[in-house]
KELOKOL-294653 format. One record per residue: residue in one letter; x, y, z of N, C-alpha, C in turn. Coordinates in steps of 0.02 Angstrom, whole numbers, padded with zeros to 5 digits, always signed. Example, Ala and Ser with C-alpha at 12.3 -4.5 7.8 and 13.67 -1.06 7.14 Angstrom:
REM residues 2
+------+--------+---------+--------+---------+----------+--------+--------+---------+--------+
! resn ! n.east ! n.north !   n.up ! ca.east ! ca.north !  ca.up ! c.east ! c.north !   c.up !
+------+--------+---------+--------+---------+----------+--------+--------+---------+--------+
!    A ! +00660 !  -00284 ! +00390 !  +00615 !   -00225 ! +00390 ! +00660 !  -00165 ! +00390 !
!    S ! +00642 !  -00112 ! +00354 !  +00684 !   -00053 ! +00357 ! +00645 !  +00002 ! +00394 !
+------+--------+---------+--------+---------+----------+--------+--------+---------+--------+
END
This chain:
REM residues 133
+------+--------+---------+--------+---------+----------+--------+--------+---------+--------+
! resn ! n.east ! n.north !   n.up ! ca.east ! ca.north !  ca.up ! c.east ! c.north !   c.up !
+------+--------+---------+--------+---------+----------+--------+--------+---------+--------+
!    X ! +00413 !  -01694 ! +00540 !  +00368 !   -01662 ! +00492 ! +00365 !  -01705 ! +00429 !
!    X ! +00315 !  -01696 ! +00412 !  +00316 !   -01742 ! +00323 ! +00337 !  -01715 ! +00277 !
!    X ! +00360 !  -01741 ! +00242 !  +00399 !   -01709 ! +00178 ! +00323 !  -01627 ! +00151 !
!    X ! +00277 !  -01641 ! +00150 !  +00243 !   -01594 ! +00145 ! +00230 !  -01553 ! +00166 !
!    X ! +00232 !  -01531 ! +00221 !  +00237 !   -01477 ! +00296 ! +00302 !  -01445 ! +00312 !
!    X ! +00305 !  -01388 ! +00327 !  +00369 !   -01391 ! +00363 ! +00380 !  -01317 ! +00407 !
!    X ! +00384 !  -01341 ! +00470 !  +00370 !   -01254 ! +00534 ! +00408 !  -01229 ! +00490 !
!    X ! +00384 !  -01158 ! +00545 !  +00404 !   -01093 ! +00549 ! +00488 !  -01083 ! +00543 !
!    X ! +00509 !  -01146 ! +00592 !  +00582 !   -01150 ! +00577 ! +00607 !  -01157 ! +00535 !
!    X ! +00586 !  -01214 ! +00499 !  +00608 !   -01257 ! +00440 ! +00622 !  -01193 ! +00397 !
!    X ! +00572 !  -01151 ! +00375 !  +00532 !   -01111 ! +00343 ! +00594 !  -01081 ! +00339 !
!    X ! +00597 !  -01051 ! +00391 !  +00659 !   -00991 ! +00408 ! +00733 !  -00995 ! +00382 !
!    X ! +00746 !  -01077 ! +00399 !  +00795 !   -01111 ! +00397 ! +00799 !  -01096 ! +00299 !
!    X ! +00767 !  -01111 ! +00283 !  +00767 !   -01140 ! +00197 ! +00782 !  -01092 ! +00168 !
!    X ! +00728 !  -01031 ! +00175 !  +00722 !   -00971 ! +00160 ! +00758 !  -00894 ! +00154 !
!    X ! +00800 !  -00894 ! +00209 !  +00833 !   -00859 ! +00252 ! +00788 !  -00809 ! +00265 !
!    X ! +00737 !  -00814 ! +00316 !  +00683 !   -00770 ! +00321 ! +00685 !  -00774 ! +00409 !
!    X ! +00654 !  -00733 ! +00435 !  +00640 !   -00734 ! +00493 ! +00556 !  -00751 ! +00516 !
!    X ! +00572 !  -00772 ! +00577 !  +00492 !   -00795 ! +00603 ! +00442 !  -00740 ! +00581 !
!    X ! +00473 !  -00673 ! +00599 !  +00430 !   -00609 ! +00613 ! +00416 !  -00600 ! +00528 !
!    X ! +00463 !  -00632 ! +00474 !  +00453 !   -00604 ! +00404 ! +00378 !  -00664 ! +00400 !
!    X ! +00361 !  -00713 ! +00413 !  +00330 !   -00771 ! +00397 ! +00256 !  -00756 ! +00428 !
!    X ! +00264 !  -00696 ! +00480 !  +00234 !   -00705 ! +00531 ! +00163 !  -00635 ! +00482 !
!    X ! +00219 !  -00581 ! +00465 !  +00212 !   -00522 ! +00436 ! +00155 !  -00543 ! +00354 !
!    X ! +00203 !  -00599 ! +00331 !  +00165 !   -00603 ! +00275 ! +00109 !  -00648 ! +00272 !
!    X ! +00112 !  -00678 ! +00334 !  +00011 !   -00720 ! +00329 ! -00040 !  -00657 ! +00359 !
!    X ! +00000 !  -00606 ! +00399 !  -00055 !   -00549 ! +00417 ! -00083 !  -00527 ! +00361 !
!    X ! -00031 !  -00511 ! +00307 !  -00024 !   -00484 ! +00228 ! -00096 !  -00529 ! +00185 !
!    X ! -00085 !  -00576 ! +00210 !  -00138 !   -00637 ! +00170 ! -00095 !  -00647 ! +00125 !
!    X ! -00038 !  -00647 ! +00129 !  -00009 !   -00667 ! +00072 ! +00036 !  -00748 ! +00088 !
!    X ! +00030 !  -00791 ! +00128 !  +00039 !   -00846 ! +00149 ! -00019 !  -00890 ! +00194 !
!    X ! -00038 !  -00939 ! +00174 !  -00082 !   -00968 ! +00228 ! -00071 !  -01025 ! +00247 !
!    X ! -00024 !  -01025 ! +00313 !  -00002 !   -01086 ! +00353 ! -00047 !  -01106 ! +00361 !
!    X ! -00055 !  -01192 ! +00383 !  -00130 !   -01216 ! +00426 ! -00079 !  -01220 ! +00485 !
!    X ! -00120 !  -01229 ! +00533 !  -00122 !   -01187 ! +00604 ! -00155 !  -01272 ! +00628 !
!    X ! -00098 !  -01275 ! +00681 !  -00123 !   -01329 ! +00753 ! -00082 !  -01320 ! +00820 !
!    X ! -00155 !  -01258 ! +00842 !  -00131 !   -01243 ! +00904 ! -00090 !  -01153 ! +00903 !
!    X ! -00038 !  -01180 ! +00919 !  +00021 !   -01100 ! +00892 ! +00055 !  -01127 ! +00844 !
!    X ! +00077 !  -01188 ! +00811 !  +00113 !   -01210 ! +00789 ! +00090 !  -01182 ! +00710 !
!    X ! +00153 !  -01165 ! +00657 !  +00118 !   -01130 ! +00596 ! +00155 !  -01194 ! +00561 !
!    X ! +00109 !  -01223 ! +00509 !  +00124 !   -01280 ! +00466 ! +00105 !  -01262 ! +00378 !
!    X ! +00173 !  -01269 ! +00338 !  +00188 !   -01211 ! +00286 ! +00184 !  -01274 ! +00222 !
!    X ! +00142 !  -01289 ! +00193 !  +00145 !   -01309 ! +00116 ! +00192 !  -01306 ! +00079 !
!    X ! +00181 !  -01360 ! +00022 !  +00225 !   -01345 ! -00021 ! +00205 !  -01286 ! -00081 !
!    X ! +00124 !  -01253 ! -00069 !  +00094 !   -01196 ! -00088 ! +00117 !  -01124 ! -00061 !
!    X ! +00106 !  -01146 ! +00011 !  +00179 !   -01087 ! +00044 ! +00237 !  -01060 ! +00011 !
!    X ! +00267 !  -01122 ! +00020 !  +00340 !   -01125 ! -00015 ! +00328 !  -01082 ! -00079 !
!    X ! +00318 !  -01092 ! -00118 !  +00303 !   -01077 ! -00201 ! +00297 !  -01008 ! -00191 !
!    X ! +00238 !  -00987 ! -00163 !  +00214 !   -00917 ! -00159 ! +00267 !  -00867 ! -00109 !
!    X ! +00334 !  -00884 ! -00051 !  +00338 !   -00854 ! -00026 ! +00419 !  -00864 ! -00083 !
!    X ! +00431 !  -00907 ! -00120 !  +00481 !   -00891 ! -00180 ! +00463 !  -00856 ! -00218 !
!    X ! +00417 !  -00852 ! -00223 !  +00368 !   -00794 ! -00274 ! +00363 !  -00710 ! -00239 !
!    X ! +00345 !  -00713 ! -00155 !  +00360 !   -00663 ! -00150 ! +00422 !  -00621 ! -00125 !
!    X ! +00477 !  -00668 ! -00116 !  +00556 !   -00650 ! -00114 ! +00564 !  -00604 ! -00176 !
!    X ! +00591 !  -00658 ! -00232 !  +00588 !   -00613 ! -00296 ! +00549 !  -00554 ! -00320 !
!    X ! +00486 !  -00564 ! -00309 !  +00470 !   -00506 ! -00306 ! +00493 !  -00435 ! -00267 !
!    X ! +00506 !  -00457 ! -00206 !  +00555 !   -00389 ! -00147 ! +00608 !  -00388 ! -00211 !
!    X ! +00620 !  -00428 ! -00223 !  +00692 !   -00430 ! -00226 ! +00704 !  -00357 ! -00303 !
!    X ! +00651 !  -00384 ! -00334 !  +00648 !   -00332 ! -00385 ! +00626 !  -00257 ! -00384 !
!    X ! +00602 !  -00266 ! -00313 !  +00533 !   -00187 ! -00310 ! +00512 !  -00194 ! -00305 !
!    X ! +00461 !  -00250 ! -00315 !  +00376 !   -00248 ! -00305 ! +00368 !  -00226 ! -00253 !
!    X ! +00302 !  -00198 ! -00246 !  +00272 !   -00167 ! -00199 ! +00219 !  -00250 ! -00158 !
!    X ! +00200 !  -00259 ! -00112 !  +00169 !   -00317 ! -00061 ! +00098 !  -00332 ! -00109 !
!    X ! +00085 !  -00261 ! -00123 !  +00018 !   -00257 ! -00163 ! +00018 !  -00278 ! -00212 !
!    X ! +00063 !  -00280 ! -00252 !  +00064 !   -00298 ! -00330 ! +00101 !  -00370 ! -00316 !
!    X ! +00121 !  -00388 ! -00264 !  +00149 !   -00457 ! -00260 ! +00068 !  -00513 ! -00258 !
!    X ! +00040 !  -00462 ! -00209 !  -00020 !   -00509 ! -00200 ! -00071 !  -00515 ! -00243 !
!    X ! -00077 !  -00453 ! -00294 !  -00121 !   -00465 ! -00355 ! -00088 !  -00512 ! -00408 !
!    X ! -00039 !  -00475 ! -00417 !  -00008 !   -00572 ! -00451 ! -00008 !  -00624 ! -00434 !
!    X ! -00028 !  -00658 ! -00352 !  -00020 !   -00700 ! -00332 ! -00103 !  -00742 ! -00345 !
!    X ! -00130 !  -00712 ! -00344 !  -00221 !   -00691 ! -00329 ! -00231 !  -00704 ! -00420 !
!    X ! -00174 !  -00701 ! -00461 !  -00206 !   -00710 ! -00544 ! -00198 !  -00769 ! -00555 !
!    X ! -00166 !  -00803 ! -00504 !  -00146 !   -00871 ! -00516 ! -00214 !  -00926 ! -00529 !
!    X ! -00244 !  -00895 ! -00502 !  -00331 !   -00938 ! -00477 ! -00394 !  -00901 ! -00557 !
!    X ! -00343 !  -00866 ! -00584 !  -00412 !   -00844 ! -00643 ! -00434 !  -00892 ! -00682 !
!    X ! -00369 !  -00960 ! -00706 !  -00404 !   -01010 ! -00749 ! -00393 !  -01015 ! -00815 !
!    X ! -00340 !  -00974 ! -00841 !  -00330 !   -00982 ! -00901 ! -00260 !  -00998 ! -00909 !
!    X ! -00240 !  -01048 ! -00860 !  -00172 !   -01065 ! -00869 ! -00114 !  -01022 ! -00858 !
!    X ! -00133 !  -00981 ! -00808 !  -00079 !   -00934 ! -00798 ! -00063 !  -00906 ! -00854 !
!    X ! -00099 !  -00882 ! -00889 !  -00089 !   -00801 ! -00948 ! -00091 !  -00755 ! -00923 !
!    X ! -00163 !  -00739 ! -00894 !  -00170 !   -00691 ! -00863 ! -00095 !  -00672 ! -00805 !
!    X ! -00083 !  -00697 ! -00766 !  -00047 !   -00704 ! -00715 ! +00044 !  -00676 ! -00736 !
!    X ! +00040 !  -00703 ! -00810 !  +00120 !   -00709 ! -00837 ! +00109 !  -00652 ! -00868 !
!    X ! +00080 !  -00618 ! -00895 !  +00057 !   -00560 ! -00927 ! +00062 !  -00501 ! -00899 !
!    X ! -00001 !  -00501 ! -00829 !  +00023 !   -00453 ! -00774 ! +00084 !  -00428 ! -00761 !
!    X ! +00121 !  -00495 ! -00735 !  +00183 !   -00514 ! -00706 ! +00238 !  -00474 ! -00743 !
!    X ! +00240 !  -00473 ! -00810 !  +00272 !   -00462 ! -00855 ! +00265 !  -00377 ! -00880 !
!    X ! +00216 !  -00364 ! -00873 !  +00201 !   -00273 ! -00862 ! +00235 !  -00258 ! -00831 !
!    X ! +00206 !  -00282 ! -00761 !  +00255 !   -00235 ! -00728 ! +00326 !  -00243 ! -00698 !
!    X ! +00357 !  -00312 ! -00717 !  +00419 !   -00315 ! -00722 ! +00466 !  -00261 ! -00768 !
!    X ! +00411 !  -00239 ! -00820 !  +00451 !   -00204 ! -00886 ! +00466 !  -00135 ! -00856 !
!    X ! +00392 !  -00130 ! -00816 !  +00389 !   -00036 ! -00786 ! +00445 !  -00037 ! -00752 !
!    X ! +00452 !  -00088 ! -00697 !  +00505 !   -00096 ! -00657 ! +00569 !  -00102 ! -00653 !
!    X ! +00586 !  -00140 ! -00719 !  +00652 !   -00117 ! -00754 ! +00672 !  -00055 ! -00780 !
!    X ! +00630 !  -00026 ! -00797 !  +00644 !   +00036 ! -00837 ! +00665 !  +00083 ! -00803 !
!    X ! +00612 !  +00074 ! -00720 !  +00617 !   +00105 ! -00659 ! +00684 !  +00103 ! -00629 !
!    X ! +00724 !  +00039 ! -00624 !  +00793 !   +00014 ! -00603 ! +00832 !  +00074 ! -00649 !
!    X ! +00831 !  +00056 ! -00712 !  +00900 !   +00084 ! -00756 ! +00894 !  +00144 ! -00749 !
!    X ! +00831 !  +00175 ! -00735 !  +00834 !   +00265 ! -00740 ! +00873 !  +00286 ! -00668 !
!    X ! +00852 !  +00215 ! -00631 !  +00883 !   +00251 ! -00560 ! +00960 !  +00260 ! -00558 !
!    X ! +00987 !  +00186 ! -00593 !  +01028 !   +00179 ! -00612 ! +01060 !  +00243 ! -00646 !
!    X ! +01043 !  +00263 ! -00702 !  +01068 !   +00315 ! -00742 ! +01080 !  +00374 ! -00693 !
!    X ! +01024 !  +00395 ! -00657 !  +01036 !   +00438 ! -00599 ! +01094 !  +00440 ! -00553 !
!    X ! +01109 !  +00371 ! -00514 !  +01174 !   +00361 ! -00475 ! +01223 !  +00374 ! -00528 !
!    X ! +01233 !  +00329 ! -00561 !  +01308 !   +00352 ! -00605 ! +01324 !  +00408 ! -00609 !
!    X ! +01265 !  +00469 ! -00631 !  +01270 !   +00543 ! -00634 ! +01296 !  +00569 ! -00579 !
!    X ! +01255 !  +00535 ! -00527 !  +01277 !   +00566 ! -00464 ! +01335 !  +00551 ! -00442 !
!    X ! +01377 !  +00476 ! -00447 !  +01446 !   +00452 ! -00427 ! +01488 !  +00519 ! -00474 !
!    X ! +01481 !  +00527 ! -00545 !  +01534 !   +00573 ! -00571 ! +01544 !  +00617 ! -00551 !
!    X ! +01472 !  +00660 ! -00530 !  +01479 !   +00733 ! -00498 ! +01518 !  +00733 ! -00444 !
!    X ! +01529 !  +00690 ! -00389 !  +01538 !   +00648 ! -00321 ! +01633 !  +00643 ! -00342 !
!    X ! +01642 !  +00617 ! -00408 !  +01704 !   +00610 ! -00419 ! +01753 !  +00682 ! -00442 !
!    X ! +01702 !  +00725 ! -00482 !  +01709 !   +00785 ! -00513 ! +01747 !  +00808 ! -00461 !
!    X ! +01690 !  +00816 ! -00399 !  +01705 !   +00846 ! -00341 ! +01763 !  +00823 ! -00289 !
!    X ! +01772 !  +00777 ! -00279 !  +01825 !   +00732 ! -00238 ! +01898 !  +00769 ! -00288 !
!    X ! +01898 !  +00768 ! -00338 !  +01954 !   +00789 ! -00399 ! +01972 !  +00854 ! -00373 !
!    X ! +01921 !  +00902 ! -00373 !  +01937 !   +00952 ! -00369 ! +01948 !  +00973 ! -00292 !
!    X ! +01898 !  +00937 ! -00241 !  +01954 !   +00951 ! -00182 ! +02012 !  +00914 ! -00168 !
!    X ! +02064 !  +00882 ! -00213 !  +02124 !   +00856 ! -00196 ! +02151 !  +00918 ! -00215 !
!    X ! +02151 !  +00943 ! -00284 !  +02180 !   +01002 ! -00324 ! +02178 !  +01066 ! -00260 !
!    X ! +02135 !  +01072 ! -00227 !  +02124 !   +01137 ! -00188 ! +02165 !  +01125 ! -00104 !
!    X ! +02155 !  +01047 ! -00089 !  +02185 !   +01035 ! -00048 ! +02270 !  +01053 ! -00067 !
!    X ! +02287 !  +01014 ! -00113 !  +02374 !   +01032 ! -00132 ! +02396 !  +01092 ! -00148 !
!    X ! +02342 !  +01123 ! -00172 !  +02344 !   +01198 ! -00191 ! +02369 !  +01236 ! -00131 !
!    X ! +02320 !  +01241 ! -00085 !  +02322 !   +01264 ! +00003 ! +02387 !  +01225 ! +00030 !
!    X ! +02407 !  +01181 ! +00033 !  +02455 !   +01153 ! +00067 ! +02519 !  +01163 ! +00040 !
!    X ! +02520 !  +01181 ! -00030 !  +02594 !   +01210 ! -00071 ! +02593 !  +01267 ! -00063 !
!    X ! +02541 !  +01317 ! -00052 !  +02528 !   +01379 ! -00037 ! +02561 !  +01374 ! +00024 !
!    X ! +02536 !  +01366 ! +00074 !  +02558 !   +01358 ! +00137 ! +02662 !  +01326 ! +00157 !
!    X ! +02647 !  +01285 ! +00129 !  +02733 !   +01282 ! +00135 ! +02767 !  +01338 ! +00100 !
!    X ! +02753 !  +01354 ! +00031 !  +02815 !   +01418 ! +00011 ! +02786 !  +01480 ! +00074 !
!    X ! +02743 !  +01480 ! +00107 !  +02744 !   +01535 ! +00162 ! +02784 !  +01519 ! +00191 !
!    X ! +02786 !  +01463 ! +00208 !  +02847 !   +01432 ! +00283 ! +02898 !  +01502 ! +00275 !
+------+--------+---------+--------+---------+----------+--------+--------+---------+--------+
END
């Protein structure tokens, strides 16, 4: 392969992605191998955009909002538009994380509250139970 190209394998290999993930996201339109034959041959435009849409999973994005950011890239004003977008809804998305966040923790204490109090009820019952002996 030329330093500029590189299969489905390669792809996979680099990426840690699977054929079926590579395969999933040109259905998406969100990758466009050129094609010779069956063989899928991946850019260094590929590349970029499918680092682009890792991080994005990686944060939440939704496929949709990966691909409208991807799609602002082409508006022409130097990627403002694009970093701007990008940057919205990274913010919504954070905010989205920590609340969830705030949520689990609540939920781990209650979780711990509870674990506490069935040791207390467990030893309770089981000291109960021996002075019966």
């Amino acid at each position: 392969m030329t330093e500029n190209l590189m299969t489905i394998r390669e792809m996979c290999d680099a990426y840690d992605v699977t054929p079926r993930t590579l395969r999933f996201y040109e259905s998406k339109e969100l990758l466009f191998p050129h094609r010779e034959g069956q063989k899928r041959l991946f850019t260094k435009r590929d590349r970029a955009r499918l680092k682009l849409i890792l991080r994005g999973k990686r944060f939440g994005f939704s496929l949709e909002e990966i691909r409208q950011l991807l799609d602002l890239y082409y508006v022409g004003d130097q990627q403002l538009t694009q970093l701007s977008r990008t940057y919205d809804i990274a913010r919504d998305r954070l905010t989205d994380m920590e609340n969830q966040r705030a949520e689990l923790d609540e939920a781990i204490d209650d979780l711990k509250a509870q674990l506490k109090w069935g040791e207390r009820m467990i030893a309770s019952m089981t000291e109960t139970r021996k002075v019966a002996e």
